[in-house]
C-alpha positions in Angstrom: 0.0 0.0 0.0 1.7 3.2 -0.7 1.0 6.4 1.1 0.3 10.3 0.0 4.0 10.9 0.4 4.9 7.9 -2.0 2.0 8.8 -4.8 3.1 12.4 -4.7 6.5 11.1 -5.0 5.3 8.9 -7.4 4.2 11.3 -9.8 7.2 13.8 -9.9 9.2 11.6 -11.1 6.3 11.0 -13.8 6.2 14.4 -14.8 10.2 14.4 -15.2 10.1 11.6 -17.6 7.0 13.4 -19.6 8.4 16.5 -19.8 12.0 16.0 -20.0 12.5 12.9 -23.1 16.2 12.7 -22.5 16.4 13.0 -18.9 13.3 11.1 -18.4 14.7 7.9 -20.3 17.8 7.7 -18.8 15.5 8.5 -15.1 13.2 5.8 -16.0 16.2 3.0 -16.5 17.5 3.8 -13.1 14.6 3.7 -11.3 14.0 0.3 -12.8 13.5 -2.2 -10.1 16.7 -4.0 -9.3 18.9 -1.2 -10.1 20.4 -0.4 -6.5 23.9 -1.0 -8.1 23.7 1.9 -10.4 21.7 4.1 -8.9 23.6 4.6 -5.9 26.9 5.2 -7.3 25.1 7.4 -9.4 23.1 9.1 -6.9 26.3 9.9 -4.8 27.9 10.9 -7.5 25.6 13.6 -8.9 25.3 15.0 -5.1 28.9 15.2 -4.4 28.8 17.5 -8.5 26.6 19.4 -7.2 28.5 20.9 -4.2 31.2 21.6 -6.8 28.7 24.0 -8.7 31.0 26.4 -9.3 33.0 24.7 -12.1 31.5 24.1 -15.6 29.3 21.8 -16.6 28.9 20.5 -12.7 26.2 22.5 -11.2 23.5 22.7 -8.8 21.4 21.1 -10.5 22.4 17.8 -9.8 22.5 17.6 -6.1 18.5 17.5 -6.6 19.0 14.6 -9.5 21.2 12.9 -7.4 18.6 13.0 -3.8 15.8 12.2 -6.3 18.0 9.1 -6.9 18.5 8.1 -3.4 15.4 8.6 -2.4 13.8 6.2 -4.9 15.8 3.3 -2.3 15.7 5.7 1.1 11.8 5.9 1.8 12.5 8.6 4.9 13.4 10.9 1.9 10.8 10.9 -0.4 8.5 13.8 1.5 11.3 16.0 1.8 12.3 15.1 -1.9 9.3 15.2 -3.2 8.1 18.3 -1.3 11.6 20.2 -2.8 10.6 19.0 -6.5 7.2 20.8 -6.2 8.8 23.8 -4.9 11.5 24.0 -7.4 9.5 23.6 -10.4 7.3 25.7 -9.1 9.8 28.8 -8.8 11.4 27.8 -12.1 7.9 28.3 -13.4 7.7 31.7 -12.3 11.4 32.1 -12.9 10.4 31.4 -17.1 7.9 34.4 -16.7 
């Protein structure tokens, strides 16, 4: 049975995949069940690149890739995750305007 959290969860990851192709294909392959072995290393990896946001290509914006990663196997993080993905694409929405 999965909860509000998980659902709401659930569906930004949905909405990634839909609205991003690119990212949403290679997203969809690593949340594949069974894929703990790349999607941690990955997942750590993409956090750790985004503290070093201040060198090309490395930004920000993967420290919330690489917590939407870990929180696919980390169930504790998935309100907080999924509560920062609404926020963010909220403001980047009104960030476009």
């Amino acid at each position: 049975m999965s909860t509000p959290t998980d659902r709401r969860f659930r569906r930004q990851i949905a909405q990634i995949e839909r609205r991003y192709p690119r990212i949403g294909g290679a997203l969809q392959r690593l949340t594949a069940p069974g894929r703990l072995w790349m999607r941690l290393p990955a997942a750590i990896l993409l956090i750790i690149g985004g503290f070093l946001g201040f060198l090309p290509i490395l930004g920000v914006w993967m420290l919330p890739v690489g917590l939407l990663l870990l929180a696919v196997d980390l169930p504790l993080l998935r309100p907080a995750v999924g509560g920062l993905m609404v926020r963010l694409r909220s403001r980047f929405r009104r960030w476009l305007r």
